[in-house]
N, C-alpha and C positions, 0 to 999 in steps of 0.2 A: 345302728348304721347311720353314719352321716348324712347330711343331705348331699352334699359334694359326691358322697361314694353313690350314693342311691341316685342320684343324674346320668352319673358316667355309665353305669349301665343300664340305665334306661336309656341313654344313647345308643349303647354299643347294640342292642336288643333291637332298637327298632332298624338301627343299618343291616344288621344281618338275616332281618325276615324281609328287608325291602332285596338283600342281593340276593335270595331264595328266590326270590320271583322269577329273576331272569341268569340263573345260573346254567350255562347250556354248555361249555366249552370241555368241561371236568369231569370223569365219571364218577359222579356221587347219586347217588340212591336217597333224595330225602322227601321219601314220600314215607317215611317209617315212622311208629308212634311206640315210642319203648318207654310210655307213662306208668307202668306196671312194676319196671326194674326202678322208680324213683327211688326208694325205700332203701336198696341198697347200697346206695353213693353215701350213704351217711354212715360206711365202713369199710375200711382199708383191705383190699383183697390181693395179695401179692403171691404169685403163682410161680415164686423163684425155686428152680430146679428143676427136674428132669417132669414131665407131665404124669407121668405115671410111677412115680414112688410117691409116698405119703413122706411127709418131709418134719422135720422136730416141731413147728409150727401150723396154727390151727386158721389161721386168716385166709383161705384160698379157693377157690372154686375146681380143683382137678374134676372131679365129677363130672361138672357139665364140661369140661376140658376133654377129656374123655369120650363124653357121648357127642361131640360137636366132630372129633375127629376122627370118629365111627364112621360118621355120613359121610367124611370123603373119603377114607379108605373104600367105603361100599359104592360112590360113585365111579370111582377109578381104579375099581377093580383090581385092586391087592388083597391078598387074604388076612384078615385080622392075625397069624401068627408071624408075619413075613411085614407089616407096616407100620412105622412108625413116623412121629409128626408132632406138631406142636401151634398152638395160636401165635401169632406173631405179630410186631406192631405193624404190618404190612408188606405188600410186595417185593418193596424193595429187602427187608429183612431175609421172604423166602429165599430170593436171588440171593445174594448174602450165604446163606448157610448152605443150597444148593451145591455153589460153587467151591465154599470150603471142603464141605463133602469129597467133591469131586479132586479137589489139588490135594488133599492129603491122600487121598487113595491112588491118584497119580501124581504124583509131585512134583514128576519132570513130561508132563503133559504141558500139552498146548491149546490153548483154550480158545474157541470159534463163536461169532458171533456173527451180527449182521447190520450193516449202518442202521439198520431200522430199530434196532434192538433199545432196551432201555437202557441210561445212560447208568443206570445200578451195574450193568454188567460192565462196562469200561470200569467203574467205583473200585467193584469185586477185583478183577485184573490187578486196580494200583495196588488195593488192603492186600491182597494176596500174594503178592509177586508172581503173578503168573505171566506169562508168554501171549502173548493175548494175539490173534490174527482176525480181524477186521474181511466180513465178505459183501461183497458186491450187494447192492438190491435191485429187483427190477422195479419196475415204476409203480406195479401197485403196493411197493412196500414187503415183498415176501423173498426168500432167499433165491438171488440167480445160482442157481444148481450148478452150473458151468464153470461160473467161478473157486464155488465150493470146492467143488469137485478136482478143479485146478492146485487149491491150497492142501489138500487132505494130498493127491500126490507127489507134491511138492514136498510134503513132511511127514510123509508114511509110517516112516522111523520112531515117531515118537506119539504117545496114549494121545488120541483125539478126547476134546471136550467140548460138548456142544451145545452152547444156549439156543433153544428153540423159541422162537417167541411165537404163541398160541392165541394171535391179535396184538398185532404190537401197536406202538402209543399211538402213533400221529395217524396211521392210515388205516388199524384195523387189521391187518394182512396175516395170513395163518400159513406159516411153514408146513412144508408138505413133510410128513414125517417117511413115509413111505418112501418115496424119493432119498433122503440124508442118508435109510439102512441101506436101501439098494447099492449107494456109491461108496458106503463104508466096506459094506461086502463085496465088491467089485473090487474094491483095492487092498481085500484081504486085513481091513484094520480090524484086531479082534479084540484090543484094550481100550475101549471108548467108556465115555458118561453122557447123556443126554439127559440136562434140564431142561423142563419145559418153563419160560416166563406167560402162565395162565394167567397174568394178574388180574385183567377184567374180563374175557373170553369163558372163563374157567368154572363160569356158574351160570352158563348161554349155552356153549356148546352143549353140553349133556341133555340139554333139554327140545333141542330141537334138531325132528326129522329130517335125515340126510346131512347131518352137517359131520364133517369127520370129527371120529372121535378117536381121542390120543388119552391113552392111558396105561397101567402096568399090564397090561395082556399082550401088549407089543414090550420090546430092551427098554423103556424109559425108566430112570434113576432115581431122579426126581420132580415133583410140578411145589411151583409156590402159584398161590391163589390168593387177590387180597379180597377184601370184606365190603368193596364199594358196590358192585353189585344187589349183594343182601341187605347194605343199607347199615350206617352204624355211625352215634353220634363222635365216637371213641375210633381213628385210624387203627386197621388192624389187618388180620388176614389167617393164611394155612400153610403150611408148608409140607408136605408129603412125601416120603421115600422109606428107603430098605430099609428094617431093622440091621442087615450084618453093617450095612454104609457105617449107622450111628454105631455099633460096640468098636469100631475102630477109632473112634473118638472118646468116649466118653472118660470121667475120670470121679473117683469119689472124693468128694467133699462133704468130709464132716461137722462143719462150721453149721452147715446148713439140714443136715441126716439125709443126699440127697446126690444125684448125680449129675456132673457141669456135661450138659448134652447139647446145651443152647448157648445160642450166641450172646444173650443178653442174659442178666445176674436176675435182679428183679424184673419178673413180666405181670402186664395188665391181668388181672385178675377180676377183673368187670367185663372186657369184652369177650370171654368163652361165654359168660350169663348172658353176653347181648346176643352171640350166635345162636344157643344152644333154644334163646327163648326165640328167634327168629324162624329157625328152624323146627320146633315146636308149633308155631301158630301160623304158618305158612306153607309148610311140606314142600313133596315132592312136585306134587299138582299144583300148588301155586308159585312156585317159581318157573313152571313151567309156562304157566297162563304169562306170568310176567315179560319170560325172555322172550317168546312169541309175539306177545305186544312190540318190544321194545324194538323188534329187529322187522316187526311190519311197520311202525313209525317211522323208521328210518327209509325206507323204500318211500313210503310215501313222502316224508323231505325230498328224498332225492328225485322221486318226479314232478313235485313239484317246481325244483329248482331249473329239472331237464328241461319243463314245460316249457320258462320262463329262460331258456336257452342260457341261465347262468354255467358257468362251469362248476363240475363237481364230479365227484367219484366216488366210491361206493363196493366195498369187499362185500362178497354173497357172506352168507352168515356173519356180520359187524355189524353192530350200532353207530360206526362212526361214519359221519359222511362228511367227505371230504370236498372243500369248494375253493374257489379263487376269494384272496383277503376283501375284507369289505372296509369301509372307514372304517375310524379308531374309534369312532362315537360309538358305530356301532359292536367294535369288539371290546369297549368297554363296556357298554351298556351289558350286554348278553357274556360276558366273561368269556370270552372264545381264544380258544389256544391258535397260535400264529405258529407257521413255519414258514421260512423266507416269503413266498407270495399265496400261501395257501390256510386255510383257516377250518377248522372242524366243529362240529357241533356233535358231543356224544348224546344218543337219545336215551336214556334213561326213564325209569319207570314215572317221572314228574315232567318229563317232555311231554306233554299229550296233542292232540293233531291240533289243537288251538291254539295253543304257543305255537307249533310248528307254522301255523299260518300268519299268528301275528308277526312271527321274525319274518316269513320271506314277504308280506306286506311292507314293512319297512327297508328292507332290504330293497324291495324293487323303487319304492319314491326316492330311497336314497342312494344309489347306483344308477337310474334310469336306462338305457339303453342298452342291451350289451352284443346286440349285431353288426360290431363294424371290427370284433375283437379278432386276429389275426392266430388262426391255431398253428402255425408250421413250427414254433417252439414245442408245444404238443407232443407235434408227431414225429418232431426229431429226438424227443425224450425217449419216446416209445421205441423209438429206432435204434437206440443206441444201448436200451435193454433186449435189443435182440428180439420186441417181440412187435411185428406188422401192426397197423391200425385196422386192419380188419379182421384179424385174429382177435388180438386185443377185446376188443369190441364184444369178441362173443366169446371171453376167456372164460372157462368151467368156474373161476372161482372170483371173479372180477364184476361187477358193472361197473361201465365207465359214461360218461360222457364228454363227448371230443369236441363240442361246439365250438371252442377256442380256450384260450387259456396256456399255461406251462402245468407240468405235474414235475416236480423235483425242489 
């Protein structure tokens, strides 16, 4: 190696353990030490084709492919002869095949989403030519029902498709699943799809008391899940649904001894080994310990922020809490995701309450004051989702705080 090439990444090495320090904005998981799988990056593992045919080629990890998507078939309760699924290079891929799923089996379906939704499901919409109808959000981010409810009888006539997002990106906000059946069955629509977008929610929910749980025991089609959660130096994820969905799609390809079932040709064949060994040396119990940490961190942000009368918000079961923007110094410094005047910190397994307090320390020297901030933006937001400030306030699935501030 050069010395020129052996600089450059000793540069790059030390910028990206010094922005590990203060990575808060993004839900990444790097608190994981996959020193064990080193061994195996020093061979080509490519997992192209269908997950479970053995294929002309010997380079590939099915196996742990296989037993990675045991654990969520068994999480989400579909019976191992009824679910099928695949690793993916992430969320956005789940959403992606979800949706394909769903427009070939309805074709002249109309597909539902919700401003809060990730912007993969508009993506999905363009790739796909589907019909896409855009629903209302309320403030904290979760489907206003009313409106819903308005579009589904507006266009009764034709197969409803419906992205669910199970914590969607900016606020955290979890679609009431119970609520979508009831108004779907109220307006007699009996050819529906429900995907759920679990991207980061989808390895939190299952594990913690009282928090709803959305899975195949209820009509859902499909859930894509991605792998930030669990932790993984390699972008990835899950994708989950009916066996019948996929034999309507699939087609053989002999090139490969193997059937085209996925949306992408070649797939990573290193990160089912990253799951399979995640989920091996961590289980059930400790991601349970984990999601529990992550989503009492986040309470405690957010009272700490309440304390300190900053604005912020906060979905009961989320990790994201949401606050009014702060400088840029500080949303570069701490990598915080922006939307018009409001800024989030996902709390993840490497937030721990130290960090949490070194950020709202600097936070409050460099913001100083925030009691003279004027909430009737607030409450006119709230207002105009139909839902009172004093409802609000004690919503089943919401904390909020209304100190001052806008939410939108």
């Amino acid at each position: 190696m050069s010395k020129l090439v052996s600089e450059e990444l000793t540069t790059f090495l030390q910028q990206i353990e010094q922005r590990s320090q203060f990575h808060a904005g993004y839900p990444y998981n790097l608190s994981c030490d996959y020193t064990e799988l080193a061994k195996f990056f020093h061979f080509l593992l490519n997992n192209a084709g269908d997950p479970y045919i053995e294929p002309d080629f010997g380079l590939h990890s099915r196996k742990f492919e296989q037993e990675v998507l045991a654990f969520f078939a068994d999480l989400y309760k579909i019976p191992e002869n009824e679910f099928w699924g695949y690793v993916t290079a992430g969320g956005t891929e789940g959403n992606l095949y979800g949706l394909f799923l769903a427009r070939e089996i309805y074709p002249q379906g109309l597909l539902y989403s919700s401003q809060d939704s990730h912007y993969s499901i508009a993506k999905a919409a363009k790739l796909f030519g589907m019909k896409h109808r855009v629903i209302n959000s309320q403030v904290n981010g979760e489907i206003n029902y009313d409106h819903f409810e308005q579009l589904i009888s507006e266009n009764r006539h034709s197969p409803a498709i419906i992205n669910l997002n199970i914590g969607t990106t900016v606020k955290g906000a979890i679609d009431n699943l119970d609520k979508v059946l009831e108004i779907l069955e109220r307006h007699q629509i009996k050819d529906y799809y429900i995907h759920c977008d679990a991207a980061l929610s989808g390895m939190i929910l299952p594990f913690i008391d009282g928090a709803p749980q959305i899975n195949f025991q209820k009509p859902i089609d499909s859930i894509a899940i991605s792998a930030k959660f669990i932790g993984s130096p390699l972008p990835c994820g899950v994708v989950i649904t009916k066996k019948k969905w996929v034999e309507k799609v699939e087609t053989t390809i002999e090139y490969i001894g193997s059937k085209d079932t996925t949306i992408l040709g070649s797939r990573n064949g290193h990160t089912p080994l990253i799951l399979w060994y995640a989920l091996q040396t961590r289980g059930n119990e400790g991601f349970a310990t984990e999601a529990n940490t992550c989503i009492q961190n986040a309470q405690y942000l957010f009272q700490q922020l309440n304390l300190r009368e900053y604005p912020c918000m906060l979905n009961k079961f989320s990790t994201t809490v949401v606050f009014q923007k702060p400088s840029q110094r500080l949303i570069k410094k701490w990598q915080l995701a922006t939307l018009d005047n409001w800024a989030h910190m996902i709390v993840m397994q490497n937030i721990d309450r130290q960090k949490i307090d070194t950020f709202v320390n600097e936070l409050v020297l460099e913001e100083g004051s925030f009691g003279e901030v004027d909430n009737l933006q607030l409450q006119q937001a709230i207002h105009n989702c139909g839902v009172s400030v004093e409802m609000a306030k004690y919503h089943p699935t919401t904390t909020f705080s209304y100190s001052r501030g806008q939410i939108g």
